[in-house]
One Martini backbone bead per residue (centre of mass of N, CA, C, O) as a GRO file, in nm:
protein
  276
    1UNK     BB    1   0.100   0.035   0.015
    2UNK     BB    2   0.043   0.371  -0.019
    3UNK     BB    3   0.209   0.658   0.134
    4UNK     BB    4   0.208   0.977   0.263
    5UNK     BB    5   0.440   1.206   0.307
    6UNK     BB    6   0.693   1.396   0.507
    7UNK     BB    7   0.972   1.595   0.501
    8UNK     BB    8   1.154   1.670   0.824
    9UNK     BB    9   1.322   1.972   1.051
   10UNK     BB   10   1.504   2.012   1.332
   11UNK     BB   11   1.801   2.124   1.330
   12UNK     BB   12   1.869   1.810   1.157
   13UNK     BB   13   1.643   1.684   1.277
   14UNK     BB   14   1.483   1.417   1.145
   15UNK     BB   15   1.178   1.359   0.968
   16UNK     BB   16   0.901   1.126   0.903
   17UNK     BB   17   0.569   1.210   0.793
   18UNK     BB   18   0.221   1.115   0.909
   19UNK     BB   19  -0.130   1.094   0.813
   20UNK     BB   20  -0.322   0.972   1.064
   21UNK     BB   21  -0.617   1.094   0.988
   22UNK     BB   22  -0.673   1.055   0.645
   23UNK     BB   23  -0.513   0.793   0.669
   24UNK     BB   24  -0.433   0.481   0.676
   25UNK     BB   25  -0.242   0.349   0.985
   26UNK     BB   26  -0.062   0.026   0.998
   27UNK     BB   27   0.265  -0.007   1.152
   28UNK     BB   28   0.549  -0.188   1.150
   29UNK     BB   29   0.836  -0.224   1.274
   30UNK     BB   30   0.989  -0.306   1.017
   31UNK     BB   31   0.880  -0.037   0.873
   32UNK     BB   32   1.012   0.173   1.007
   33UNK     BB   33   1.283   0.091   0.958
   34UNK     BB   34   1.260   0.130   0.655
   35UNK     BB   35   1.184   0.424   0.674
   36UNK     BB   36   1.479   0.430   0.849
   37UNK     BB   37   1.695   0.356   0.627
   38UNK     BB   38   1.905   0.536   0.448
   39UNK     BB   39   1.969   0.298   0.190
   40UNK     BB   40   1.613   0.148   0.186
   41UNK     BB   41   1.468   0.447   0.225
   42UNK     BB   42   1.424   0.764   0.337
   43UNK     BB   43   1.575   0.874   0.601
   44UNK     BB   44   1.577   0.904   0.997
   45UNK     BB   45   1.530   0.955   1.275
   46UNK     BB   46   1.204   1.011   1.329
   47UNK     BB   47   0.878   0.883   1.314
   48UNK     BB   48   0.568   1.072   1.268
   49UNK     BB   49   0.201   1.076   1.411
   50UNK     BB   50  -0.092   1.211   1.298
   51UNK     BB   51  -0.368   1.210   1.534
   52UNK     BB   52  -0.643   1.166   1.667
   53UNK     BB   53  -0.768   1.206   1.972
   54UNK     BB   54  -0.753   1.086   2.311
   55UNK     BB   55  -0.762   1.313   2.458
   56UNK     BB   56  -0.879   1.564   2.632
   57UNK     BB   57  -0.863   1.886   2.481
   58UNK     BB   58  -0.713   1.769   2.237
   59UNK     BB   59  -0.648   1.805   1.877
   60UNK     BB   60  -0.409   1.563   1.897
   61UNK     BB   61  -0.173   1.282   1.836
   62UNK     BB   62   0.142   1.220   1.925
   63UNK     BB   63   0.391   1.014   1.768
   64UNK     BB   64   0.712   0.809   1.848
   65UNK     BB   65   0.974   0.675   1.597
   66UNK     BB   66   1.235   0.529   1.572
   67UNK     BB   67   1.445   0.395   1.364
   68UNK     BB   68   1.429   0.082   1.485
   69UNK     BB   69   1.098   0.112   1.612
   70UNK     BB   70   1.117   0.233   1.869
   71UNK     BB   71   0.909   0.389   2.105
   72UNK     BB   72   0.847   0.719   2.214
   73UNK     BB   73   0.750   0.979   2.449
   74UNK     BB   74   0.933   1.199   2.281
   75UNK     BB   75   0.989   1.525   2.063
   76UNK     BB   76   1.091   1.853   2.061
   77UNK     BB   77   1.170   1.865   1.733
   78UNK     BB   78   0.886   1.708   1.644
   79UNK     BB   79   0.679   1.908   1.777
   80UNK     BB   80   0.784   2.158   1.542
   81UNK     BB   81   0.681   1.963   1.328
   82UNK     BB   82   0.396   1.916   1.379
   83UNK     BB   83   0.295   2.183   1.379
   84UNK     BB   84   0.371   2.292   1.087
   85UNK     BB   85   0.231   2.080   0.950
   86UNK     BB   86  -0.095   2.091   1.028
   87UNK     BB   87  -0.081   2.411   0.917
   88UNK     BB   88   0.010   2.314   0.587
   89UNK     BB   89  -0.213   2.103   0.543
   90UNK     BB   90  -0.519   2.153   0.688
   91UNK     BB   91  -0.561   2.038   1.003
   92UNK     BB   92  -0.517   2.336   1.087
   93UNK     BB   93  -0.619   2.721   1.185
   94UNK     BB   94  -0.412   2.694   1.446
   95UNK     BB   95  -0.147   2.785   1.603
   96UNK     BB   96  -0.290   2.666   1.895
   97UNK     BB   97  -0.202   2.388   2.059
   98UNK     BB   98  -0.327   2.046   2.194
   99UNK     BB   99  -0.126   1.742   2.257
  100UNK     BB  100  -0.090   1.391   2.281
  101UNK     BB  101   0.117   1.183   2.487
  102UNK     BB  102   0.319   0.944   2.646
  103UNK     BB  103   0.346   1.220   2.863
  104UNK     BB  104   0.123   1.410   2.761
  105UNK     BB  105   0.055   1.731   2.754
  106UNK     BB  106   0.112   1.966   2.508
  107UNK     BB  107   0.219   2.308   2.355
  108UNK     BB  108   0.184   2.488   2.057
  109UNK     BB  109   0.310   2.750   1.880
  110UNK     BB  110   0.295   2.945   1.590
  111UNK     BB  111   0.462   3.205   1.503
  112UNK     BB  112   0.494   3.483   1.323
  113UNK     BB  113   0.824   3.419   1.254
  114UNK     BB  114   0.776   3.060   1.232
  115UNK     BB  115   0.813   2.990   1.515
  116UNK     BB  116   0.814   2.730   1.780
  117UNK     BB  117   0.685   2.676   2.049
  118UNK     BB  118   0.709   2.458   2.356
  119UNK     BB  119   0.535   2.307   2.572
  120UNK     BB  120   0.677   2.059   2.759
  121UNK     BB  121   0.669   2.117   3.104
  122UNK     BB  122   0.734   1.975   3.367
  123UNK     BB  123   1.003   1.849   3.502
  124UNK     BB  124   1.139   1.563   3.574
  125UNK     BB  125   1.312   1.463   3.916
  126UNK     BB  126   1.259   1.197   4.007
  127UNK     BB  127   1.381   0.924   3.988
  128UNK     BB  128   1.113   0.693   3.988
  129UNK     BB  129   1.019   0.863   3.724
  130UNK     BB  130   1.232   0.873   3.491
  131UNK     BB  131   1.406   0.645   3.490
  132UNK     BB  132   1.589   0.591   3.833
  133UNK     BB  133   1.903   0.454   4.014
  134UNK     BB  134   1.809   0.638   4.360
  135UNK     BB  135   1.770   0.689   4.656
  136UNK     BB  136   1.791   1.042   4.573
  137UNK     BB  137   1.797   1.319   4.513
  138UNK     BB  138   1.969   1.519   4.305
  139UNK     BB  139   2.163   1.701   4.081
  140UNK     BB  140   2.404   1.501   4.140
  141UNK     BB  141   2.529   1.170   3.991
  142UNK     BB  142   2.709   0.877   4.034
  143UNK     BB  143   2.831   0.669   3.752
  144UNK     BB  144   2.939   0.412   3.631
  145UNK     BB  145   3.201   0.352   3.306
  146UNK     BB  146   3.381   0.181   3.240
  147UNK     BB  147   3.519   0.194   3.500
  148UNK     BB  148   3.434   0.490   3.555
  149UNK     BB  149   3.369   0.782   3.718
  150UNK     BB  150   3.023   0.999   3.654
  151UNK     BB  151   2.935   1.298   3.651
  152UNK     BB  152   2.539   1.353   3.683
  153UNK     BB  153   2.242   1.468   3.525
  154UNK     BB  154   1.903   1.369   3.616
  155UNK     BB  155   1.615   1.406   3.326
  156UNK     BB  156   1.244   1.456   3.254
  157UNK     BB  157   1.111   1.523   2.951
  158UNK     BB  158   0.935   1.228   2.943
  159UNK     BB  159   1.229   1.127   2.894
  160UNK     BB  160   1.559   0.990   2.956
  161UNK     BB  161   1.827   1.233   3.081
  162UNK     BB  162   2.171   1.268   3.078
  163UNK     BB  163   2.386   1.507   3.230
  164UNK     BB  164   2.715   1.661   3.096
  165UNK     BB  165   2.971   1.797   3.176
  166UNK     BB  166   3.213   1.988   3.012
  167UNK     BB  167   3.536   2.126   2.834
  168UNK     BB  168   3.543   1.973   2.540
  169UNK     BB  169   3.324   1.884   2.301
  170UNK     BB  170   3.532   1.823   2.067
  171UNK     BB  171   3.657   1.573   2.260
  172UNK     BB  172   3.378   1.409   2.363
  173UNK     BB  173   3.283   1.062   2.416
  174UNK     BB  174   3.006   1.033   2.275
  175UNK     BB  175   2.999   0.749   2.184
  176UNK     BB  176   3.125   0.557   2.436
  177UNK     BB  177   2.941   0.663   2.664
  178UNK     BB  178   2.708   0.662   2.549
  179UNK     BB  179   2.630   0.371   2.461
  180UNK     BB  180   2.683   0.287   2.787
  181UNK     BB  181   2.460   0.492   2.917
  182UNK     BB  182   2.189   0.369   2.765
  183UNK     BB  183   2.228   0.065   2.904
  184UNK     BB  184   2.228   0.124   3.179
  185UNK     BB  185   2.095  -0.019   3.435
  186UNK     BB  186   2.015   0.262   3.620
  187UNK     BB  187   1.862   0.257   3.344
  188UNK     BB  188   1.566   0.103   3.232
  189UNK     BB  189   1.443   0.281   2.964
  190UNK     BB  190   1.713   0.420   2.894
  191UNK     BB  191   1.925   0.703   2.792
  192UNK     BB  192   1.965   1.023   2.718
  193UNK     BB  193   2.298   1.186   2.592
  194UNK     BB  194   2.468   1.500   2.763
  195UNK     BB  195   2.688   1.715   2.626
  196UNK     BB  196   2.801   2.016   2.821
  197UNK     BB  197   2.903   2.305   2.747
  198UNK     BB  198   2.991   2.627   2.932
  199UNK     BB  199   2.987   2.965   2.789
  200UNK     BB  200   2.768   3.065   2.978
  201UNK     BB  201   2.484   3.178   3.160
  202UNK     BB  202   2.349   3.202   2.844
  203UNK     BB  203   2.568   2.951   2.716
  204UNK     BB  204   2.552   2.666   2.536
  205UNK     BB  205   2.709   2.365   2.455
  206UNK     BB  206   2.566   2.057   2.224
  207UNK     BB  207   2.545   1.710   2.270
  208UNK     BB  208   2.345   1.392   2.137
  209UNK     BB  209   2.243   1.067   2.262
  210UNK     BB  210   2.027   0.863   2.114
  211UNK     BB  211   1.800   0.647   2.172
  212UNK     BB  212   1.824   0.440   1.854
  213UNK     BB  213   2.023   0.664   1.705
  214UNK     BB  214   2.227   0.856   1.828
  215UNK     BB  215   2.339   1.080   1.698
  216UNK     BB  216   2.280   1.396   1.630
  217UNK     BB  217   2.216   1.730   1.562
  218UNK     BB  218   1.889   1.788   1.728
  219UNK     BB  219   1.786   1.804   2.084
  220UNK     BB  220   1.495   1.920   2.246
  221UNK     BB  221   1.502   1.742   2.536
  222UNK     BB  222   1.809   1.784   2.578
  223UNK     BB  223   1.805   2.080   2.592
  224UNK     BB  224   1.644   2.107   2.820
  225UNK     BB  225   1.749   1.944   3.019
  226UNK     BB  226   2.046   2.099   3.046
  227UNK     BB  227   1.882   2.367   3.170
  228UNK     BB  228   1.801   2.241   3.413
  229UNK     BB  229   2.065   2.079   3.547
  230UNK     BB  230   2.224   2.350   3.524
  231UNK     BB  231   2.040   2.499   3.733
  232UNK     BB  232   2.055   2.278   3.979
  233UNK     BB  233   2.373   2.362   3.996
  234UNK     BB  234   2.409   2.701   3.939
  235UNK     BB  235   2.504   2.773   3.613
  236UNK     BB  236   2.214   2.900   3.484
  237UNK     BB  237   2.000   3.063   3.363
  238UNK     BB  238   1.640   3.136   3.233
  239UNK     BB  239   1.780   3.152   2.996
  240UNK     BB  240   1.865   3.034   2.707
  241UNK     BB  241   2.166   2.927   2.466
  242UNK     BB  242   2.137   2.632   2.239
  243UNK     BB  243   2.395   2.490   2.088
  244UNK     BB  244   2.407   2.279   1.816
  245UNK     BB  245   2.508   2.112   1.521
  246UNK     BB  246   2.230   2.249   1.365
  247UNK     BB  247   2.199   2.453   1.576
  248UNK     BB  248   1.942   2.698   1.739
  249UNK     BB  249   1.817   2.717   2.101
  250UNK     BB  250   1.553   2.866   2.310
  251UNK     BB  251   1.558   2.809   2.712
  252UNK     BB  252   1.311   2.820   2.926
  253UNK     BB  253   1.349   2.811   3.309
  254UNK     BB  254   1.232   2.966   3.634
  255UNK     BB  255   1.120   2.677   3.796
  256UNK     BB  256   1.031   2.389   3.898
  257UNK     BB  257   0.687   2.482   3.864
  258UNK     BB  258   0.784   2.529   3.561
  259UNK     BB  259   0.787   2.515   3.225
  260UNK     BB  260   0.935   2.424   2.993
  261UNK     BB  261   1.069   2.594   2.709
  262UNK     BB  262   1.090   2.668   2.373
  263UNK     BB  263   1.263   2.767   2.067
  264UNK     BB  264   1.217   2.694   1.720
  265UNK     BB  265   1.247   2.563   1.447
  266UNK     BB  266   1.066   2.442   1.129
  267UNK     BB  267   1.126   2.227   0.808
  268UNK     BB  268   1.065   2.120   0.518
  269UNK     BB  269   1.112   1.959   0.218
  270UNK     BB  270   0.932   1.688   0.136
  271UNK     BB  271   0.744   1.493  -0.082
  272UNK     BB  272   0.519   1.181  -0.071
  273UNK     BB  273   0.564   0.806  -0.162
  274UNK     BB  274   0.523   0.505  -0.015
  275UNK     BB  275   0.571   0.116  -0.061
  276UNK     BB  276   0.451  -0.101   0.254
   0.00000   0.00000   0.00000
């Protein structure tokens, strides 16, 4: 059967995007690999679907696959490109949304310069809901690796992210690190790793290695993530800019009872249609 999709990205975090609220949509883990395969699919980091609400109050249902196939809870540069598509496609011509994902209800706004907010929610912070495992809460967790103790900060942002310190980013071993620490026991449901140099209280510069997909080019749950963390250490003030290798979003967190905020942008590229 054929499908239309959309590729898009947000600054370089790539998606195929599909429309399951007015085409059936019905596909297989083995179909999402095959759609996320660089060499004998369409390629991208991960598969979007934009569903009818389930939720009381949402106006659509938001899911998220891994190019691996296995689905996962959150995606904040995929919920820019989600409020992006929905109003591209005329799916809706309210500019301010609510979406239900499998963490929770966000709130994306498509502001007037083209640029994205999404309301991401208050961060968890409790170890056992993270999940993280750890005797009680604390800013900062030592976490052994590969033979070596590692200073990290854990966050969920739906999504559960270890956020680490660097001293210099393009020399920080993110794939031999990553790969070891999103594997890790005391993460039970494996864990996005943020590699975080700070080069002021207003800017941080960030690699993120991330669950089935490995480094990415730029990963918005990663840059919340980073910029909790890093305020939770009393690094960095209530605004960030956070650089990824893919461009820069703006990150606001205000305090632990305040929603992070995100800012940035979301591109499509082409559409098409593939037969699954």
């Amino acid at each position: 059967m054929k499908y239309a999709f959309t590729k898009m990205h947000g600054l370089g975090n790539d998606f195929v995007v599909f429309d399951a609220v007015t085409q059936p949509l019905r596909l297989t883990r083995e179909q999402f690999r095959q759609i996320g395969d660089r060499h004998f699919g369409i390629g991208c980091d991960q598969i979007l679907l934009v569903e009818p609400p389930t939720l009381p109050g949402t106006d659509f249902n938001y899911r998220i696959f891994n190019a691996d196939g296995d689905e996962v809870e959150q995606c904040g540069n995929g919920a820019r490109c989600f409020a992006r598509y929905v109003l591209d496609q005329g799916l809706t011509d309210q500019r301010e949304i609510s979406v239900g994902t499998q963490a929770g209800v966000i709130r994306l706004t498509v502001e007037p310069d083209g640029l994205v907010r999404v309301d991401m929610g208050v961060p968890t912070l409790e170890p056992e809901r993270i999940p993280f495992v750890a005797e009680r809460r604390a800013a900062e967790y030592t976490v052994e690796v590969l033979g070596e103790p590692l200073t990290l900060g854990a966050v969920s942002m739906g999504n559960p992210h270890a956020v680490m310190v660097v001293a210099d980013l393009e020399q920080a071993p993110v794939e031999r690190i990553g790969a070891a620490l999103q594997q890790h026991p005391r993460f039970p449901q494996r864990v996005n790793v943020g590699f975080m140099q700070i080069l002021s209280a207003d800017t941080i510069a960030l690699r993120v290695y991330e669950r089935g997909v490995g480094e990415t080019l730029a990963c918005g749950t990663g840059a919340c993530a980073a910029v909790v963390s890093g305020r939770l250490r009393g690094l960095l003030n209530k605004s960030v800019k956070v650089s990824l290798p893919g461009g820069a979003l703006v990150i606001e967190w205000l305090d632990e009872q305040a929603p992070v905020l995100m800012y940035g942008p979301a591109a499509s590229v082409f559409e098409g249609t593939i037969e699954l």
